[in-house]
VOBA-1610 file (N, C-alpha, C; in pm, whole numbers, padded with zeros to 5 digits, always signed):
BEGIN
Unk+09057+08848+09272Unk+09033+08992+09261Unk+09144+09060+09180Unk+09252+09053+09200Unk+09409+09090+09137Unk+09354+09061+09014Unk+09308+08957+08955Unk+09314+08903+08798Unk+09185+08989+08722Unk+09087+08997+08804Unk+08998+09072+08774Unk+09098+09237+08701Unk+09135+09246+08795Unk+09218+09399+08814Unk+09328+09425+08732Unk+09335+09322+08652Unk+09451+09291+08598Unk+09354+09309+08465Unk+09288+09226+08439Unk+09207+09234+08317Unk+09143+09390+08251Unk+09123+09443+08366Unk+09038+09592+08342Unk+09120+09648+08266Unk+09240+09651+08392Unk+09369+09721+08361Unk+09426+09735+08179Unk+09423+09610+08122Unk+09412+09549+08022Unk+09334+09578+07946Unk+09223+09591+07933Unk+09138+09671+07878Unk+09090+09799+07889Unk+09148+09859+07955Unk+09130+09996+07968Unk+09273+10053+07844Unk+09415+09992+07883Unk+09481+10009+07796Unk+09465+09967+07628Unk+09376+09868+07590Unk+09360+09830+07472Unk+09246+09946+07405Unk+09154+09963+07509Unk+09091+10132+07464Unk+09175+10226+07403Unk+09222+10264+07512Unk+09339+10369+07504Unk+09380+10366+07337Unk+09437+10289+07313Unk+09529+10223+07241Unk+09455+10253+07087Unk+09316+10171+07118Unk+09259+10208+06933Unk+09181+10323+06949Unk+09192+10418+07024Unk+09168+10549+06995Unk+09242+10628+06998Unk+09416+10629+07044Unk+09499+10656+06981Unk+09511+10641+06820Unk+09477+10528+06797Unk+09520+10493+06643Unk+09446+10552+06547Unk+09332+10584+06553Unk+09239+10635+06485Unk+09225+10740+06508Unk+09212+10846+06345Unk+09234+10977+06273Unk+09169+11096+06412Unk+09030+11014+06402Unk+08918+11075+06505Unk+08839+10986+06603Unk+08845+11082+06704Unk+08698+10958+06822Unk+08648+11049+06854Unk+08519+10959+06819Unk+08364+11015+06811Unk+08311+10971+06957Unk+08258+11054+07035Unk+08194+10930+07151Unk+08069+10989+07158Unk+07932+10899+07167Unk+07819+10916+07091Unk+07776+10855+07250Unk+07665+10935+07286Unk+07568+10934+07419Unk+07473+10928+07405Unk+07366+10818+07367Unk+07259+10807+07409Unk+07158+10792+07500Unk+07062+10816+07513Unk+06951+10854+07632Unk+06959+10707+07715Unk+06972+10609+07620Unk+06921+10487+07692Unk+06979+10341+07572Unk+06997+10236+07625Unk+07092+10157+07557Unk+07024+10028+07572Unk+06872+10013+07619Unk+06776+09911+07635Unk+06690+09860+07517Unk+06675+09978+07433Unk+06579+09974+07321Unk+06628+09965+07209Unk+06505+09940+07122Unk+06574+09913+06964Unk+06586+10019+06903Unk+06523+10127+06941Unk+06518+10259+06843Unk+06717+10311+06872Unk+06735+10258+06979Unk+06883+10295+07020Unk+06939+10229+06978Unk+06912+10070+06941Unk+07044+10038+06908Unk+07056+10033+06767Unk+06951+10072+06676Unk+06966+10142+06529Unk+07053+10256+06555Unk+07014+10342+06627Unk+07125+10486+06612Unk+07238+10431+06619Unk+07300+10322+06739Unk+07400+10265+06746Unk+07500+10227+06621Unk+07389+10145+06545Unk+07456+10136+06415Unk+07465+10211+06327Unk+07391+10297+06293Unk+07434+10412+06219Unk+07510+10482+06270Unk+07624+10488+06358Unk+07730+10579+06425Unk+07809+10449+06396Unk+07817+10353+06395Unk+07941+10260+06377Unk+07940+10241+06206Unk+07846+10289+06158Unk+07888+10271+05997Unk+07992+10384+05984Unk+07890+10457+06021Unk+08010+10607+05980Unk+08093+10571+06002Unk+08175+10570+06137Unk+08302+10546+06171Unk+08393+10448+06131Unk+08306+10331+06072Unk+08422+10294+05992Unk+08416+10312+05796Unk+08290+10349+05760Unk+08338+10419+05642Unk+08418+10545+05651Unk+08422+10639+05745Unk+08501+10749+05739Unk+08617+10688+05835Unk+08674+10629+05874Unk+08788+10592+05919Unk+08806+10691+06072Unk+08683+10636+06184Unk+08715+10763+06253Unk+08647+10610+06367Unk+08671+10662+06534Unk+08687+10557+06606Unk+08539+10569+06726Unk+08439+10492+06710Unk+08341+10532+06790Unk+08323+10491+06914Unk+08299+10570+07037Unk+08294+10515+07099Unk+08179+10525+07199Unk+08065+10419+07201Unk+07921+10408+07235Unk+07919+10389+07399Unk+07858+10459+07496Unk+07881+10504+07614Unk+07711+10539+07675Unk+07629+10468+07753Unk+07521+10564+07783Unk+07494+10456+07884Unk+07380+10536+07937Unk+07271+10470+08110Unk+07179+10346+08033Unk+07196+10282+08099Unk+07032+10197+08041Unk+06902+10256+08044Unk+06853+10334+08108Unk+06738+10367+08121Unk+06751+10511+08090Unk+06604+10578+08035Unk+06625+10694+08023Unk+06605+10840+08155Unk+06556+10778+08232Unk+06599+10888+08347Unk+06711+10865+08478Unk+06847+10794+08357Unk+07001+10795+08470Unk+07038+10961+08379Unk+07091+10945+08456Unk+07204+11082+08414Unk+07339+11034+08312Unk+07334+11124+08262Unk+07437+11115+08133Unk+07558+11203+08172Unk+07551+11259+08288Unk+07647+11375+08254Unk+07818+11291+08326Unk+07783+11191+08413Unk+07930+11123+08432Unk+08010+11032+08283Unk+07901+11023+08228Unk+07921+10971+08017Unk+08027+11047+07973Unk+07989+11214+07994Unk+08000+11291+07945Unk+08135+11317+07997Unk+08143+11326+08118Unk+08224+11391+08211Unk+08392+11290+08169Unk+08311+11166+08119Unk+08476+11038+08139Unk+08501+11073+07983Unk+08451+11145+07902Unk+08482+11102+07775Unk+08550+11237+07766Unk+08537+11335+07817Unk+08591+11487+07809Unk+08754+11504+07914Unk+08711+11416+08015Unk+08856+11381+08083Unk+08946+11321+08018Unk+08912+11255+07927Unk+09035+11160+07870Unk+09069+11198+07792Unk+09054+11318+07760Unk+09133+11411+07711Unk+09196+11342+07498Unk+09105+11244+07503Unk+09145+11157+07375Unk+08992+11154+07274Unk+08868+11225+07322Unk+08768+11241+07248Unk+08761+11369+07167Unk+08739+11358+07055Unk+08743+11497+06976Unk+08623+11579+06965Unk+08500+11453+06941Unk+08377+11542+06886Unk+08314+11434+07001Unk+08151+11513+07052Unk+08088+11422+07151Unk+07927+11435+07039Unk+07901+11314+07018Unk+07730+11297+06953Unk+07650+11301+07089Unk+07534+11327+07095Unk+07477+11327+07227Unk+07315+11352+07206Unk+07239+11239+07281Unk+07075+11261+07251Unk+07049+11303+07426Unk+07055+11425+07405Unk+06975+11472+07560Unk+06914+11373+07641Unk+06877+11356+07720Unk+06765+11309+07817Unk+06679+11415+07879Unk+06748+11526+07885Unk+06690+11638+07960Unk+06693+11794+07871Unk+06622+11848+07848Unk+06658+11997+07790Unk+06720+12077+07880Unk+06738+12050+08053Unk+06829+12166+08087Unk+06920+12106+08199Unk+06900+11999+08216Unk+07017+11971+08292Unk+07129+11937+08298Unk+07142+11906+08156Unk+07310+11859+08127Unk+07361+12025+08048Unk+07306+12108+08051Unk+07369+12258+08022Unk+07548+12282+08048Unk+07551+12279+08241Unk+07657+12309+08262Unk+07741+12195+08185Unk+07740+12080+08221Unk+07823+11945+08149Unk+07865+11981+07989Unk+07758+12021+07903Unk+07790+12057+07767Unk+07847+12178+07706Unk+07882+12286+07796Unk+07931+12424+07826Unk+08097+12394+07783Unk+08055+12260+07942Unk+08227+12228+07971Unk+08317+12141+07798Unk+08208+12105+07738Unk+08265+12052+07652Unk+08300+12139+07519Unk+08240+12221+07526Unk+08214+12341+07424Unk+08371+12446+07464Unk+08353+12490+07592Unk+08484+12523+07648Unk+08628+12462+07603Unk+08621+12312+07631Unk+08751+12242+07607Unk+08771+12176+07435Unk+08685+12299+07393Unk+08669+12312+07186Unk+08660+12166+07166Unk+08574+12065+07242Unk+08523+11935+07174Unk+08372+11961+07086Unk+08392+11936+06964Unk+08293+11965+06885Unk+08189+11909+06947Unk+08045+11935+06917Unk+07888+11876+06983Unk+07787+11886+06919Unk+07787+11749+06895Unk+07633+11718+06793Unk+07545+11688+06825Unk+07422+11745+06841Unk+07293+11729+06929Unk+07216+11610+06824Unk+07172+11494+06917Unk+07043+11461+06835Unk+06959+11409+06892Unk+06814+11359+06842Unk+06714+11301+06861Unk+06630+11422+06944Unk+06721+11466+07076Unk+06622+11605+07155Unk+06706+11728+07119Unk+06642+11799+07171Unk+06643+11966+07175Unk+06722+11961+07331Unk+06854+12027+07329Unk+06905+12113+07484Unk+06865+12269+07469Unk+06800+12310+07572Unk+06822+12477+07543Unk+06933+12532+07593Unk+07002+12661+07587Unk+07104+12762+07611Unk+07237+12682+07564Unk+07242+12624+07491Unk+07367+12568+07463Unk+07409+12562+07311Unk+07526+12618+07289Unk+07550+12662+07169Unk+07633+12544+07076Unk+07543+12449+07049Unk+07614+12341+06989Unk+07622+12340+06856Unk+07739+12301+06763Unk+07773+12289+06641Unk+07640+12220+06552Unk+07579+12111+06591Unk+07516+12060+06450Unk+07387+12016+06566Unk+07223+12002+06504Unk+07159+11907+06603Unk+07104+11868+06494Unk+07029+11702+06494Unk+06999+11607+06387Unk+06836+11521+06453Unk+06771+11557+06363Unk+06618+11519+06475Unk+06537+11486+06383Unk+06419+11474+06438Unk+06282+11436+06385Unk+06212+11552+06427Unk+06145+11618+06315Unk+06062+11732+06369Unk+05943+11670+06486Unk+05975+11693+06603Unk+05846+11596+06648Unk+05741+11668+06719Unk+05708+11784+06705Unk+05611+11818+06732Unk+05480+11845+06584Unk+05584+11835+06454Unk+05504+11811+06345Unk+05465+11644+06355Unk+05582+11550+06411Unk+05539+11425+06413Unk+05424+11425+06480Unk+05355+11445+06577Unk+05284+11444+06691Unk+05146+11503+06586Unk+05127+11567+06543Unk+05042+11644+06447Unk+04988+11545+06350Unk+05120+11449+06283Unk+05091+11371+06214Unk+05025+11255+06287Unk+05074+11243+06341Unk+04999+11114+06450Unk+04822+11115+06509Unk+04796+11219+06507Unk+04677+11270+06527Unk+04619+11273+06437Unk+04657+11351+06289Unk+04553+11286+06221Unk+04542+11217+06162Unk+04622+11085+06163Unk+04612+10947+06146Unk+04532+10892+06233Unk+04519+10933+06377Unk+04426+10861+06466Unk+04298+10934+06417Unk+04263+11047+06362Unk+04153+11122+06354Unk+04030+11009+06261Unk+04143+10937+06162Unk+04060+10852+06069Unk+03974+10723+06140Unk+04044+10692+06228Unk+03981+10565+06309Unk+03866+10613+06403Unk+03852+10720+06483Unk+03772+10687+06545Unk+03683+10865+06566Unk+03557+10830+06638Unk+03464+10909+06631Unk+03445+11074+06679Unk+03402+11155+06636Unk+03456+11299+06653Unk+03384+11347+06865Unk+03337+11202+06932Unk+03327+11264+07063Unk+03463+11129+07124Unk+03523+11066+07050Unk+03542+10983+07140Unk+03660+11043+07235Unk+03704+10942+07332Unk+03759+10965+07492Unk+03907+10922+07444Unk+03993+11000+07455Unk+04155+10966+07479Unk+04220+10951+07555Unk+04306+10911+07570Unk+04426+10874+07682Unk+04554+10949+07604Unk+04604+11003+07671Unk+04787+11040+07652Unk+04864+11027+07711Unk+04960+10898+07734Unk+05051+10909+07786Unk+05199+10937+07763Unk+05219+11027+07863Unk+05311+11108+07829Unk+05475+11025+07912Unk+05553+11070+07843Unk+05674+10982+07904Unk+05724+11026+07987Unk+05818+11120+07986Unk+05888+11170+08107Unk+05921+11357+08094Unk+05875+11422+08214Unk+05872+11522+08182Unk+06060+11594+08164Unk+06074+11679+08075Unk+06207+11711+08048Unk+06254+11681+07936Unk+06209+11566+07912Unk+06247+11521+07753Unk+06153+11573+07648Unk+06231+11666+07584Unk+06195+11735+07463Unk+06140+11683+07352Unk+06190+11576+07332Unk+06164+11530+07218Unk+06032+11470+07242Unk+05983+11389+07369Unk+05874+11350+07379Unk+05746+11416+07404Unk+05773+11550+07472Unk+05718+11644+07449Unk+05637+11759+07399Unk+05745+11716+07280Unk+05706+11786+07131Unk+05570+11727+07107Unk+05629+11576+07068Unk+05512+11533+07010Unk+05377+11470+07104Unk+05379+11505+07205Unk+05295+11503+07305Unk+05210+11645+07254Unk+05298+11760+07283Unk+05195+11893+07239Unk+05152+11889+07096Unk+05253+11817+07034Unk+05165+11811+06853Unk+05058+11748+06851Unk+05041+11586+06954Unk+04949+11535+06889Unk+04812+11635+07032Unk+04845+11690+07097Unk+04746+11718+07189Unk+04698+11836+07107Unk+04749+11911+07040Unk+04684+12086+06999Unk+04602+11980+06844Unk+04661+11919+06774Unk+04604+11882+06667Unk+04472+11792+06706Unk+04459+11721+06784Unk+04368+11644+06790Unk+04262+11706+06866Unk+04302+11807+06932Unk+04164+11905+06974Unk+04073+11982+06879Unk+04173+11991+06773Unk+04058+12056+06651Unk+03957+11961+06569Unk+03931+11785+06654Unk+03817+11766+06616Unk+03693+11751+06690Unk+03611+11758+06640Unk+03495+11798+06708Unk+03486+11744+06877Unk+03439+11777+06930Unk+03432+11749+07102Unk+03495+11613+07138Unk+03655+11578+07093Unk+03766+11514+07114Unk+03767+11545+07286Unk+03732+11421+07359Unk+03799+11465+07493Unk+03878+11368+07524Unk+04003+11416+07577Unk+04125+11383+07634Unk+04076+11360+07779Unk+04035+11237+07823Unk+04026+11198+07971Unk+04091+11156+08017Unk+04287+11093+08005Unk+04414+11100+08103Unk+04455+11168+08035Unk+04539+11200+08086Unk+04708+11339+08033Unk+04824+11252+08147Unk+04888+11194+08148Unk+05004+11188+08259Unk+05127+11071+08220Unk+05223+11124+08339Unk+05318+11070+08251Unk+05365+10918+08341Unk+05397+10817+08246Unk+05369+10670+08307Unk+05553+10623+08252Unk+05613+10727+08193Unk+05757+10679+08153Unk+05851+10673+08294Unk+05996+10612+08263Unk+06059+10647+08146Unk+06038+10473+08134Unk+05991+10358+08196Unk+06043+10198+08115Unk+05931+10164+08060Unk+05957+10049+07991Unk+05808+09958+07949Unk+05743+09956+08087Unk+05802+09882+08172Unk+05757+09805+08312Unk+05659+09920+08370Unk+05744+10040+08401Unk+05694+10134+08458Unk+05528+10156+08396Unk+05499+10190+08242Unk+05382+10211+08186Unk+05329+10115+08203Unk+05360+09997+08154Unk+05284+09830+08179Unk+05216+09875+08349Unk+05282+09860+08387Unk+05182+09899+08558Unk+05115+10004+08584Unk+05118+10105+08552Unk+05025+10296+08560Unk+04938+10233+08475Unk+04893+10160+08326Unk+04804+10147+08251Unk+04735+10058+08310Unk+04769+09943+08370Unk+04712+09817+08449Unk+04580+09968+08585Unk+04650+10028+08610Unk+04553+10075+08752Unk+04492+10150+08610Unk+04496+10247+08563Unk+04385+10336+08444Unk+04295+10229+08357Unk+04352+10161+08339Unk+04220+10092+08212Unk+04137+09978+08343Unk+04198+09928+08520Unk+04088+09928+08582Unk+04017+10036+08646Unk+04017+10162+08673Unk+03946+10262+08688Unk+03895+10366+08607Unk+03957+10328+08435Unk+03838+10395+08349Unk+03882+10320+08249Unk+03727+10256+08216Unk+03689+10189+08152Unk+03651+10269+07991Unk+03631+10379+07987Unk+03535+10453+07858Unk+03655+10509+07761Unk+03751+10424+07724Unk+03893+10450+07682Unk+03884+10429+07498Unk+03855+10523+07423Unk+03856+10476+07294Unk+03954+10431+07216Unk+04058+10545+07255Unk+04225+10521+07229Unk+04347+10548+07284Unk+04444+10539+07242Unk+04566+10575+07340Unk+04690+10649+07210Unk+04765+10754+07303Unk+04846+10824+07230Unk+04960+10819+07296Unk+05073+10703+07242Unk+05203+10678+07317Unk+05287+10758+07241Unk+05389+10845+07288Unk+05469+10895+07196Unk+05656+10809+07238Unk+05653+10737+07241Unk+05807+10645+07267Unk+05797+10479+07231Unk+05869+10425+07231Unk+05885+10280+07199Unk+05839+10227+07358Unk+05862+10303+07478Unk+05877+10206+07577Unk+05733+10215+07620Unk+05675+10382+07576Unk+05519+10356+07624Unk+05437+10315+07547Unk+05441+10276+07436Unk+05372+10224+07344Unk+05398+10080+07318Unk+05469+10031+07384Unk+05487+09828+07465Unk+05444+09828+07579Unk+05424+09930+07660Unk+05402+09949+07793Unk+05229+09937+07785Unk+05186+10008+07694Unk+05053+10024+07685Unk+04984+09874+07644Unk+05062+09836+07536Unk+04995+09746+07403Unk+05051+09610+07549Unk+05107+09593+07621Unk+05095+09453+07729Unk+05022+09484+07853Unk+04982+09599+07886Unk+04870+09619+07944Unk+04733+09574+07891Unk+04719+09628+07732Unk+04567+09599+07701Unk+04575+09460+07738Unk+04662+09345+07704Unk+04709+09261+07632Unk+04630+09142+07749Unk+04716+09177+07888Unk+04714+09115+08038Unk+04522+09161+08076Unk+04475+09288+08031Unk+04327+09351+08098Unk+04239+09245+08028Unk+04262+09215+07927Unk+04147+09146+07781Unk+03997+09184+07830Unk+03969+09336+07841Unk+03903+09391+07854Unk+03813+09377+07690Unk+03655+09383+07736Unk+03542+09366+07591Unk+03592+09469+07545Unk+03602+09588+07574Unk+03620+09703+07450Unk+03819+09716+07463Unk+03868+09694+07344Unk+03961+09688+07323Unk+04013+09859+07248Unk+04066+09967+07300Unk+04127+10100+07252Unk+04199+10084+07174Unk+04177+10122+07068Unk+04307+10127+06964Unk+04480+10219+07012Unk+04541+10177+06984Unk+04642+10270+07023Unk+04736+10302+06867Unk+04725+10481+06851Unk+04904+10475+06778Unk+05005+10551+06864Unk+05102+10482+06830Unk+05215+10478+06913Unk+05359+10535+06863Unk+05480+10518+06904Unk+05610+10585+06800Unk+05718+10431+06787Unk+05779+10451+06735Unk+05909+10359+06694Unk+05842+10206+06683Unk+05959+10155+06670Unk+05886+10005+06617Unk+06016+09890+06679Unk+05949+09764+06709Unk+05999+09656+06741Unk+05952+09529+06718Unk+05985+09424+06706Unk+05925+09294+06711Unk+05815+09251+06814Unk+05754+09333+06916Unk+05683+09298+06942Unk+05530+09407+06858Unk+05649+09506+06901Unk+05496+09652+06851Unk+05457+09605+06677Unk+05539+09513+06628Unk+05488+09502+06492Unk+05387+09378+06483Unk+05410+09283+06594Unk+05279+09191+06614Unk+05167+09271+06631Unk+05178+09340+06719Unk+05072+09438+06767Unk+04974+09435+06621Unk+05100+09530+06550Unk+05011+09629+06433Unk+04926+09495+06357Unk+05013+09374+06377Unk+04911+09244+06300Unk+04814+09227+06347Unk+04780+09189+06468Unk+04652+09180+06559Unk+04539+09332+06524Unk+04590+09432+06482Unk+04477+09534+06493Unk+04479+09589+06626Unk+04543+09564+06698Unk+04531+09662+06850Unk+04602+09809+06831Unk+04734+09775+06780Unk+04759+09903+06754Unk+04751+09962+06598Unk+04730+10071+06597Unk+04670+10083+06487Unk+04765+10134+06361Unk+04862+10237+06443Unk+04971+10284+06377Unk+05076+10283+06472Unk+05197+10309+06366Unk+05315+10370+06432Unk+05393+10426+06346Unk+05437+10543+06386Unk+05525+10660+06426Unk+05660+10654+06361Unk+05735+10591+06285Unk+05860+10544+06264Unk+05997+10620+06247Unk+06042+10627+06315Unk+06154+10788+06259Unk+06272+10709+06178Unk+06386+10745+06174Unk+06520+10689+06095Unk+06614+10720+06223Unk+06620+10623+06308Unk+06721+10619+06403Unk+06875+10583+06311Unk+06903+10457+06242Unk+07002+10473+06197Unk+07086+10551+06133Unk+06993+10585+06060Unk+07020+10764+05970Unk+07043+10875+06076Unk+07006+10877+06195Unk+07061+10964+06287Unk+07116+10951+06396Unk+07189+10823+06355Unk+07334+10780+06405Unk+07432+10807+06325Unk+07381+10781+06224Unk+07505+10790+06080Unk+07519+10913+06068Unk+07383+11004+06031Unk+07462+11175+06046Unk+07512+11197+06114Unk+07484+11211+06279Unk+07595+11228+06339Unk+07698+11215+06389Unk+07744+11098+06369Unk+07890+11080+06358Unk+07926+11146+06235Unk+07904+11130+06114Unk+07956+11193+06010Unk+07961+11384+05966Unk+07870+11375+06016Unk+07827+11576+06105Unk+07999+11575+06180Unk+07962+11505+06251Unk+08113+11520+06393Unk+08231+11526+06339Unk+08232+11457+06202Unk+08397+11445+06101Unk+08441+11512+06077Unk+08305+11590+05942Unk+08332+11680+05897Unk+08325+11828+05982Unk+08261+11875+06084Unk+08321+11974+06200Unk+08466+11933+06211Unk+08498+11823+06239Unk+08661+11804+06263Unk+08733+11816+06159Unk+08739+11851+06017Unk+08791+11849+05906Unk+08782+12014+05878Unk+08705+12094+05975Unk+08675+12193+05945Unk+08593+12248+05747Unk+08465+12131+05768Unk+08373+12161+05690Unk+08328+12249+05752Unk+08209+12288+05609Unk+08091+12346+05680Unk+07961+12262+05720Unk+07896+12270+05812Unk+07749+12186+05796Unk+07639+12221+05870Unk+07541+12194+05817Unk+07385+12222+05848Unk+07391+12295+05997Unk+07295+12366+06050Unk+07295+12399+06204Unk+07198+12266+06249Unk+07085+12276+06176Unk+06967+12183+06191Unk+06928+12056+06089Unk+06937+11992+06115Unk+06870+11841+05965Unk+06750+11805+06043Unk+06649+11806+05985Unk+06525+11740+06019Unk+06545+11617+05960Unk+06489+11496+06036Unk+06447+11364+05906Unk+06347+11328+05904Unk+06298+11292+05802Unk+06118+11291+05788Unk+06043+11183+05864Unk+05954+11120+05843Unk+05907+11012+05948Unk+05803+10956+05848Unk+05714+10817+05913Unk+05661+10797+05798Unk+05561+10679+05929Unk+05412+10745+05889Unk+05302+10624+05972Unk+05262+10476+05926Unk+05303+10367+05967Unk+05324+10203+05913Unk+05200+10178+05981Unk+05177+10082+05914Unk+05038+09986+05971Unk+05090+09866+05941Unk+04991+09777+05965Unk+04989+09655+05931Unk+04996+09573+05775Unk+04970+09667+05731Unk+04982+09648+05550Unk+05128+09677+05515Unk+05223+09765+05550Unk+05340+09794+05561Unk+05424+09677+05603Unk+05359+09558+05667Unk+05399+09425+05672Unk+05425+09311+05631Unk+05305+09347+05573Unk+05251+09261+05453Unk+05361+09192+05393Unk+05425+09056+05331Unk+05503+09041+05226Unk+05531+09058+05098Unk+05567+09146+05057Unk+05551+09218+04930Unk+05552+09109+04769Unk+05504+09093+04677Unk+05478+09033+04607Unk+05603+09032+04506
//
């Protein structure tokens, strides 16, 4: 136990130590540290920091409904973080937590969600309630102007999923007698959706398609169909992308996906966070665009 204790000890001081040394430390909070869309942002915050010579330091819950605010709370105590990057989990509950950081003049770069009442220096996103819009009428092309939808929604609070939950729900009602027969929310894990879809696709069967707006419900969904091998197979489009969701798009089950630039909004914001510390000027808002992949987008290019 001593050696254990000894080791921490040891590494807690070797922390210490290269964030002393370095110009700036960045400490960058993400929602969740399980997925791939995260650990792209990941790397785009460690490029920055070492092309701009500044010290990052990557800190978050595994899952997306832990709380972030003890993240928050150790990186603002140590009194050795300058600027905090941070992707909400919640639009209002980490308020007081980000107040406190705003208070103790640590710069704050919002990304991926929306916090409300909080007056933060830079936020870096995906428009996603235009994403959600887009997503819809990409699904509009596949299938028939009565057919039956599913939406599952991830976790209520999170903004960002939200968004594009109401984008793709207001857009896809403007086609002809579109009915939405689930609405509910089956987030925040794969596991979690993998099981809520297992009981819905056995108690309704008349399922044309599915509208995942996250990486975890849109694997959650696509190993549900997968395990049901139900005759009528729902198309699903879905958001972000992985090695499995891109088999998917080969097979034809899912039909699209959603793709944002996670690395690129890792990399802005750490580099957002610099230049606040250099006393630049910069953007209040950066949108980054997004772009719908299929299976041809796979393809090996000639």
């Amino acid at each position: 136990m001593q050696t254990i204790h000894n080791y921490l000890l040891l590494a807690l001081f070797s922390f210490i130590s290269s964030l002393q040394a370095a110009p700036y430390n960045i400490g960058v909070i993400p929602k969740s540290t399980a997925t791939k869309f995260w650990e792209e942002v990941r790397e785009g915050a460690k490029a920055a920091g070492e092309e701009l010579d500044a010290n990052v330091v990557w800190s978050g819950p595994r899952q997306e409904n832990q709380s972030q605010a003890g993240y928050i709370k150790r990186m603002i105590d140590s009194d050795l973080i300058n600027a905090i990057v941070i992707a909400p989990s919640h639009y209002l509950e980490l308020q007081p937590i980000l107040e406190e950081v705003i208070h103790r003049k640590i710069k704050l770069v919002i990304i991926d969600s929306a916090i409300n009442n909080v007056d933060y220096d830079s936020f870096i996103a995906t428009d996603n309630y235009q994403a959600g819009v887009e997503a819809a009428a990409f699904m509009a092309q596949f299938i028939d102007k009565d057919a039956n939808i599913s939406v599952i929604r991830f976790r209520k609070g999170n903004s960002s999923t939200e968004a594009r939950e109401n984008g793709f729900i207001s857009a896809i009602k403007k086609h002809t007698k579109i009915n939405i027969v689930f609405e509910g929310y089956f987030g925040p894990s794969t596991g979690s959706v993998y099981h809520e879809t297992i009981k819905l696709l056995g108690s309704q069967h008349d399922i044309d398609a599915f509208f995942t707006p996250s990486e975890a419900t849109t694997e959650g969904v696509l190993r549900a169909i997968y395990k049901m091998k139900n005759a009528k197979i729902p198309l699903i489009v879905g958001f972000d992308s992985n090695k499995f969701l891109e088999e998917g798009l080969k097979k034809n089950v899912l039909k699209g996906l959603v793709v944002q630039q996670p690395f690129k909004m890792g990399y802005l914001g750490v580099k957002t966070a610099i230049n606040l510390l250099k006393g630049k000027k910069v953007k209040k808002k950066i949108f980054l665009p997004i772009k719908v992949i299929t299976a041809k987008d796979l393809m090996p290019k000639e």
